[in-house]
N, C-alpha and C positions, 0 to 999 in steps of 0.2 A: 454620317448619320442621316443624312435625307434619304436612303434607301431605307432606313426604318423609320421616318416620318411618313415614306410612303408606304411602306406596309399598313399603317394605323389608318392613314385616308382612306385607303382602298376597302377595309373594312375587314380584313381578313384576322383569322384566328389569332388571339393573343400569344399564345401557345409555338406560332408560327412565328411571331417579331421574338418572343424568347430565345425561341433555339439559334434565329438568326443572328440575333445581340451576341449571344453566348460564341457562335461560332467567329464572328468579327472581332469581339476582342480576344480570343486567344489566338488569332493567325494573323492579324491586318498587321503588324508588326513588322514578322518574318515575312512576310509577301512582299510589302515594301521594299524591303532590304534586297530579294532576290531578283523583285522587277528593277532597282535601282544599280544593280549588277547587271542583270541584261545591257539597259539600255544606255544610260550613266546618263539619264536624265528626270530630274526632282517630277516634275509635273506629267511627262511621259509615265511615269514610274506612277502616280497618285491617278493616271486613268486608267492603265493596265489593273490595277488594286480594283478600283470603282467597278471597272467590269466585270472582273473574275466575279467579286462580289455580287452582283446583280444576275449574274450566271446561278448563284448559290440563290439568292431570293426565287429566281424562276422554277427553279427543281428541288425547291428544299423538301417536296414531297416526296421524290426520290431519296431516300437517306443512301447515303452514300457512307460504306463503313467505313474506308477510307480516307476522309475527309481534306487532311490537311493533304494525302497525296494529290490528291483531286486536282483541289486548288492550283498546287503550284504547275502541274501538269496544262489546267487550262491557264492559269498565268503566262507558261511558257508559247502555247499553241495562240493566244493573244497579240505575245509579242511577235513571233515570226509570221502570223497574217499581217500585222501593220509594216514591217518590213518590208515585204511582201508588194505591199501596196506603194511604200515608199522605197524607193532604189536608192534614195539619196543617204539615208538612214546609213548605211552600212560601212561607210566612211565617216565615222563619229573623232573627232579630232579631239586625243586624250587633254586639251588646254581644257575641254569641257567641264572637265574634273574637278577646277577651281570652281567651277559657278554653285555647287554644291556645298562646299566650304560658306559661301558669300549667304547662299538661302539659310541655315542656319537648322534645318530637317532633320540630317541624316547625326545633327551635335542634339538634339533633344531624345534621338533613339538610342546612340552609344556615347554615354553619359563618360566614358572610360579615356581621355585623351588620347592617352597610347595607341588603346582599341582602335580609336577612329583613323588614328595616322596609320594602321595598319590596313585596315579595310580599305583606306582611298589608296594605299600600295596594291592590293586586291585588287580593286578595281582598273588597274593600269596594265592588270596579266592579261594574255591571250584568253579570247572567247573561253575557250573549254576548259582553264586554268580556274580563272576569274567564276564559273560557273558551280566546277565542283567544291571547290571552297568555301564561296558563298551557301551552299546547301550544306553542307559535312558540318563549319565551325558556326553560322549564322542561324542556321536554318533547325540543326538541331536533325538530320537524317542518315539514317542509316545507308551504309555501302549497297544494302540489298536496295532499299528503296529511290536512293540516288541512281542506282544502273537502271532504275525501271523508269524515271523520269527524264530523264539523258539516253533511254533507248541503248545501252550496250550493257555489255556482260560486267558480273561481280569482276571478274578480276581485272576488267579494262578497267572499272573507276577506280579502282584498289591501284592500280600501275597510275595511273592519271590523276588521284590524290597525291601520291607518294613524289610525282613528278611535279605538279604543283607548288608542294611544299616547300621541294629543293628551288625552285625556282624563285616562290616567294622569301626565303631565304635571305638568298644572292644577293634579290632587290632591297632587303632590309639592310644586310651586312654592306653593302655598297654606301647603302645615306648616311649611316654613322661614318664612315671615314670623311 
């Protein structure tokens, strides 16, 4: 919300902090959740958010029709520049997965226990497992719109969902024994 306190200082259109409010609380959510998949980190995940965000306050005069695609597209192009930047990043040690548990964040957005034991199994899949999943069950997107955000063809994510699934599965059917 200090990105729309700055709107108000700045003196710009009221019109403008509306569309913005409006567009932050219906995505600031799913954004979390997918920058929290990338990276499986709480406060990495709340700057990636801040910025996409601030990305949207800068061009909101550009309407963009596709909006929520937008987002999560610069979301992702976010995360891979700070990567990028960071080499050490890319060796993320899954113990990390507890610290999230501990922060208490990701239990105020999926309210659902099971939900959440399931998601922190999500988050223990390979990159592009972990990825498509998070967009398809979290995010709320369509196969066509996931292959255009993930850069490959409908029936690679259609194969790479389906493989996913089986995968997350396994990992499920494994903890109950």
């Amino acid at each position: 919300m200090k990105v729309i306190r700055l709107l108000s200082e700045r003196g710009d259109k009221v019109v403008k902090n509306d569309e913005f409010e409006t567009i932050y609380k219906k995505y600031s959510t799913e954004l979390y959740i997918y920058a929290l998949s990338l990276c499986k980190n709480h406060h990495l995940s709340q700057d990636l958010v801040s910025e996409t965000f601030l990305k949207v306050l800068l061009s909101i005069e550009n309407s963009h029709q596709y909006i929520k695609y937008w987002l999560f597209r610069v979301c992702k192009n976010l995360y891979l520049d700070y990567i990028k930047k960071n080499k050490s990043l890319q060796s993320i040690d899954i113990n990390e997965i507890k610290l999230l548990v501990e922060d208490n964040t990701l239990d105020k957005i999926i309210l659902n226990e099971q939900r959440r034991k399931v998601y922190y199994e999500v988050l223990k899949l390979q990159t592009s497992y972990k990825e498509i999943i998070t967009l398809y069950y979290y995010c709320n997107f369509s196969l066509k719109e996931i292959s255009s955000i993930i850069e490959i063809s409908q029936g690679t994510a259609r194969t790479l969902l389906f493989r996913a699934r089986k995968k997350l599965k396994e990992v499920l059917e494994e903890g109950l024994k």
